[in-house]
N, C-alpha and C positions, 0 to 999 in steps of 0.2 A: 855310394859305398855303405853296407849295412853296420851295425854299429855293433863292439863285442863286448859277448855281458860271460865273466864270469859265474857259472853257478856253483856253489859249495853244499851238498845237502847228503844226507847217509844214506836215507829212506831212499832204494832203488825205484819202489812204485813212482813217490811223490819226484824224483830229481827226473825221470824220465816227463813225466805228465809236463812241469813247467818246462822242461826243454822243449820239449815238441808246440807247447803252447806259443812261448817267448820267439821259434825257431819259425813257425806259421806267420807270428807280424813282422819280419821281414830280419830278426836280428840274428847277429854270428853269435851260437853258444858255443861255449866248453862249458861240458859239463865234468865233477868230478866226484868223490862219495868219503872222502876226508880232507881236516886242515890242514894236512903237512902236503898234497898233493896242491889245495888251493895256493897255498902259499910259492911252492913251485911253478906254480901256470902266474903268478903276479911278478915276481919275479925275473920269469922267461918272455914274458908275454904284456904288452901297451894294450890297457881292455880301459872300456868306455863305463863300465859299471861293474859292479862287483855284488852279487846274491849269495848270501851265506847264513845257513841255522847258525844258533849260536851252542846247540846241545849237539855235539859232534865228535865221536871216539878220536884219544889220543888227543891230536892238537885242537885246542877249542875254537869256535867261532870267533872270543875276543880278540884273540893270537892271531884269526884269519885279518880280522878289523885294525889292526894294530900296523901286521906287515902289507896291507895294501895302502895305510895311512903313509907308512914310514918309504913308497916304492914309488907309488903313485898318488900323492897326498891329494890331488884336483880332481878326482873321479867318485863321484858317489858310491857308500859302501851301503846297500838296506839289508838291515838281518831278520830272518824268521823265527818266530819265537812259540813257541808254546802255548795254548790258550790258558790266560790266567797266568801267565810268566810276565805280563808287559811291563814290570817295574824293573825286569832285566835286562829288556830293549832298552828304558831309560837308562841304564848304567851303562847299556853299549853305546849310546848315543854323548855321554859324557866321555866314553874311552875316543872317540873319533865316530863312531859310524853316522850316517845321515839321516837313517828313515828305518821306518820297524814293519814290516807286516807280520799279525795273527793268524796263526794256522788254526782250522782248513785255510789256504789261502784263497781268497776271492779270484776268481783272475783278471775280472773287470777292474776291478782294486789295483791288481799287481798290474796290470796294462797300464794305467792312468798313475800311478807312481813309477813306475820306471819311465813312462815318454816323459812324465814331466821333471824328473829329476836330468835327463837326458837333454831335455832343451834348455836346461838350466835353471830351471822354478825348483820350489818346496816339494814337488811333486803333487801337488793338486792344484786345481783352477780354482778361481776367485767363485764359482760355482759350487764347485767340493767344497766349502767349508762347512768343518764342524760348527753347530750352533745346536745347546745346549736347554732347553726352555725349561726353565721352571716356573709351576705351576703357579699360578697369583705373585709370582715376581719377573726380575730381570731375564737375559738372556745371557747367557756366556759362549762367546763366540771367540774359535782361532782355526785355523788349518796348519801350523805351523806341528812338526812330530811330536815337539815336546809336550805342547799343549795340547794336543790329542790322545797321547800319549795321558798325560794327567786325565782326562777327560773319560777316556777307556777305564783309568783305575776306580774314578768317584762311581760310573756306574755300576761296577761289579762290587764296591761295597757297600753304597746306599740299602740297597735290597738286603744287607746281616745285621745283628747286632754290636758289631766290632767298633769297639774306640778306632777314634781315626782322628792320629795327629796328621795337620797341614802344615807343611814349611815353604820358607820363602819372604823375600825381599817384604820392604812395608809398601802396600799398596799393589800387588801382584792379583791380590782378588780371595784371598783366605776365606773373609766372610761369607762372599755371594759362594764358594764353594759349599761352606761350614750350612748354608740356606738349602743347597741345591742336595748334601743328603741329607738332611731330613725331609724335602718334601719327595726324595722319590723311596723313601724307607716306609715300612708300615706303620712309623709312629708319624706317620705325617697329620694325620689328625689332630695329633696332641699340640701341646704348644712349644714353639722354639724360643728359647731362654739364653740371650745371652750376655756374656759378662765380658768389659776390657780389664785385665787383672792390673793392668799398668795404671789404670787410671783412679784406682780407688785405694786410697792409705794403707797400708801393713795391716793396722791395728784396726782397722773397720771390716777387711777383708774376711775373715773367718763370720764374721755376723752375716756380714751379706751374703755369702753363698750359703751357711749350715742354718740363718734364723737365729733367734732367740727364745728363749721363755719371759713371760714378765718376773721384773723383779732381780732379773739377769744382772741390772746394772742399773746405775742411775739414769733416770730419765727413760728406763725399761718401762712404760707403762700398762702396756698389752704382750700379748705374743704375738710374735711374727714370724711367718714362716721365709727359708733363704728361697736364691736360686733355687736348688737341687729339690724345695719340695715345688717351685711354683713351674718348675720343668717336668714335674711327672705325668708320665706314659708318651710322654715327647721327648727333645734333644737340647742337651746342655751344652752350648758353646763357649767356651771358653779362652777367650782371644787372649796374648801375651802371656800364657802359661809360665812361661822361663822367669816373670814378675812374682812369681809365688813366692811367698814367706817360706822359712822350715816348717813353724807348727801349722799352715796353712797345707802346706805339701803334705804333711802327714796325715791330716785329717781325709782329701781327696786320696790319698793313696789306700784308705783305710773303704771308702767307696769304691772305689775300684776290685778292690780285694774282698769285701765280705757285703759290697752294695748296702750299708747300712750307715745311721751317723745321731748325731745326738746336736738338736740344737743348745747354741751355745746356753749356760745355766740348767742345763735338762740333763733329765737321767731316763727320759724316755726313749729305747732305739727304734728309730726309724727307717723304714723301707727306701732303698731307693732307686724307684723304678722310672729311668732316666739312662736317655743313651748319652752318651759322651764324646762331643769331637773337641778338640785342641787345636790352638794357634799359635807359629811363635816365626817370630825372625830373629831370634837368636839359635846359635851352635850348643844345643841343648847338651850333645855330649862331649864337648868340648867342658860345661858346662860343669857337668858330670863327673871330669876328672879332677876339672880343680877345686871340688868338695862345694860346690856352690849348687849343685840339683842335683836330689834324691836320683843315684841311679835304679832303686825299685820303683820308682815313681816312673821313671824314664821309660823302664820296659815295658811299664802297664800300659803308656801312654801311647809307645812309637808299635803297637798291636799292626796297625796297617798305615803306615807314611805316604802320603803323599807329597810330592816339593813340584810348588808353582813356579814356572822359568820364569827369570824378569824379560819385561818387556823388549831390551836391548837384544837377550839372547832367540828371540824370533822377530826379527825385524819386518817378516814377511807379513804379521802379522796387523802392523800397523796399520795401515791406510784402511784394512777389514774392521779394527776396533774402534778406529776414529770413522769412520760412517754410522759405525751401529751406534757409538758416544752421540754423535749428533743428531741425527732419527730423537732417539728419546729425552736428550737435552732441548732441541726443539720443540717437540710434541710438549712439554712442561712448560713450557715460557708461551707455549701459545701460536704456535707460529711455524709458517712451512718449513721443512727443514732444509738446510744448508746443503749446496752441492761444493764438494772439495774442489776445485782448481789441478790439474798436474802438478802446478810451481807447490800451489799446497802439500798436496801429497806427499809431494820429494822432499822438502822441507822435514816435515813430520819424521816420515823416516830416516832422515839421516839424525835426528837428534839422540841423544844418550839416553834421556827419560828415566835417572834415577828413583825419583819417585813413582815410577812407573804407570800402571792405566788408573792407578788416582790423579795422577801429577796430568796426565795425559785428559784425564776429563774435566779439571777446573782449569785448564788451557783452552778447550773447545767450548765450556761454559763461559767464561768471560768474551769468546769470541762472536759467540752466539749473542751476547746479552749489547754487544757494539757492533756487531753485523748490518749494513743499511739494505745491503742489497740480496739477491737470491744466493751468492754464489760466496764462499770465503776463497780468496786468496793469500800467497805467501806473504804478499805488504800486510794484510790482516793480523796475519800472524806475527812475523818477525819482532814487531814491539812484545808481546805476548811471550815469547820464547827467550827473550833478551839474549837473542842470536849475535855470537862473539866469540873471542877467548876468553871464557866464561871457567871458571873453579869448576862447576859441574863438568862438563864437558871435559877438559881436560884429563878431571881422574875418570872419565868412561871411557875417556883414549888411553890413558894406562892400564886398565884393566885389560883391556882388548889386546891389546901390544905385549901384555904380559902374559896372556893366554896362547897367543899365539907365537910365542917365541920371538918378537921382533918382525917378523913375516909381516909387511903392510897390503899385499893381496889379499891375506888369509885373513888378517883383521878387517881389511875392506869388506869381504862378504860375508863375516858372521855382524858388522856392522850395518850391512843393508846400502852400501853409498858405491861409489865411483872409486878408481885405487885414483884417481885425481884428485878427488876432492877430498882423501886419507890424506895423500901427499899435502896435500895444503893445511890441513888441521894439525897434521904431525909437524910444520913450518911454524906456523900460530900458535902452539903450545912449546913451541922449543925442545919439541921430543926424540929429532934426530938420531936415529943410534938407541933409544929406549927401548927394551930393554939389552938388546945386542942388535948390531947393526947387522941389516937383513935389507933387501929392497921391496 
């Protein structure tokens, strides 16, 4: 029995082209050329997938993403997005949708994400992964949308000039990003300069990034130049932005605006010719309202956003990140790498991983460094994870449970586990009924 895929698209060329295409590998379409008709066909009609633009007269795409979540909430919804729009696929992907293709669309692409969201994967094989190389470093690897998603955006800004704040979780990957544009920017040449703003005093803060003159201050005995000049014609990273002082914020905001600064004690203006990317896991404009961050500092700042998913919210990702983690954790210690176990595997991904693919690599590092044999297992690990009714774990079962309205399906598979093994954690946590009773 062929399997029925909703289409939603306005563009008569484009909605005919993938129906006939989609219609050739063996699937039942309806095609249709508005939201307010797709929403009718969800409505009327038990469909196995759902294709929908998100730029669509009258009823929008999200509206289509919305009434197929709220109809048939178990059926993947992938929306088509505009090229250079994909940070709006991320925001459909956050309203409910599952998966995003860029137009032109590929159709090899769109073949290999609809069978695979169809048989019930992320829509790619463990083959399709995205991996990411930067040049004289690491690698950043995931297939999951989200992260693909991110991944799509860092390459379309690396190659401009644009400030480019990163958000996200601590430990999500910010720097290896904050790394990966500047080496595929034109100032890759230059040097990358970066700074933890959390980790250096208030009142040392302005020296370090503007420099001083001698004489600035006691124990000023030479001049020194900051960050900002020892980053020129290269990239100033600046990790925990939201740690900014006011007169610290002012002075950067004053860079951004007129690219010029005066080190501290100087009356000399300075160039500053230095691109700029920001990091922060904190709710910058949350931030913002409650008089604690420059909202002009904010605008300069959030020019092109990107937000890395925590690890929990692609689970699919796991077992891809922990093989690439041990490859190069091993190759370091000297030593052949490690082959994961299945027990291992399922293990790994069923965990929370608050701290996420940091937390996740000095897990695999210490497992590496007590490993006797070729292979790690879950007994390997288990001490390692301090696998339990563990505080962590619990609040990454209420997060999930709170996301998904009580739903223990719908948290089982944005969780990556078994609804068995939810049921059992939701027993061991005493979460019965959290947040409303759902099965």
């Amino acid at each position: 029995m062929s399997r029925k895929i909703l289409l939603v698209e306005d563009r008569d060329s484009l909605r005919r082209m993938l129906a006939t295409a989609l219609g050739q590998e063996g699937y039942d379409v309806v095609a249709v050329a508005d939201g307010e008709s797709g929403i009718g066909e969800i409505k009327a009609v038990d469909f196995d997938l759902v294709l929908t633009d998100l730029k669509l007269p009258g009823v929008s795409g999200l509206e289509v993403v919305a009434a197929s979540r709220e109809a048939q909430p178990r059926i993947p919804v992938i929306v088509l997005t505009a090229h250079g729009t994909v940070q709006t696929a991320v925001d459909a992907m956050k309203s409910g949708a599952t998966d995003f293709l860029e137009k032109p669309v590929e159709i090899e692409e769109l073949f290999s994400i609809v069978a695979g969201h169809l048989r019930g994967s992320d829509g790619l094989s463990e083959g399709d992964s995205v991996a990411l190389e930067i040049p004289d470093g690491p690698t950043i690897v995931g297939r999951h949308p989200l992260m693909r998603a991110a991944l799509k955006l860092l390459e379309r800004v690396a190659a401009t000039e644009s400030t480019v704040l990163l958000t996200g979780e601590s430990g999500t990957g910010k720097e290896l990003f904050s790394q990966a544009v500047h080496a595929l920017s034109p100032r890759s040449a230059g040097p990358f300069v970066a700074v933890n703003c959390a980790a250096i005093p208030e009142a040392l803060l302005e020296n370090e990034l503007f420099g001083h003159e001698k004489g600035a201050f006691t124990g000023a005995h030479r001049r020194q130049a900051g960050r900002f000049e020892q980053a020129r014609r290269g990239t100033l990273f600046l990790d925990e932005v939201g740690e900014l002082g006011p007169a610290v914020q002012s002075k950067v905001l004053r860079v951004l605006e007129e690219r010029t600064f005066e080190r501290v004690g100087g009356g000399d203006t300075i160039k500053a010719d230095v691109r700029l990317v920001a990091a922060t896991n904190r709710p910058l404009k949350q931030m913002v309202d409650a008089g604690d961050f420059r909202s002009d500092l904010y605008f300069r700042l959030e020019v092109f956003p990107i937000e890395l998913p925590p690890l929990r919210e692609r689970p699919s990702d796991v077992a891809l990140v922990a093989r690439h983690l041990l490859d190069r954790i091993s190759s370091r210690h000297g030593r052949a790498a490690l082959r994961l176990t299945a027990g291992a595997t399922r293990l790994l991904e069923q965990q929370p991983w608050p701290g996420n693919v940091r937390q996740l690599s000095n897990v695999l590092e210490r497992a590496v460094i007590l490993a006797d044999g070729e292979t790690l297992g879950s007994a390997g690990l288990k001490p390692l994870l301090n696998v339990g009714p563990n505080r962590e774990e619990k609040d990454g079962l209420k997060k999930t449970l709170e996301k998904t309205d009580g739903d223990k399906r719908a948290a089982a598979e944005l969780l990556g586990i078994s609804y068995r093994t939810l049921q059992r954690r939701v027993k061991e946590h005493q979460l019965e009924g959290y947040p409303r009773y759902r099965s």
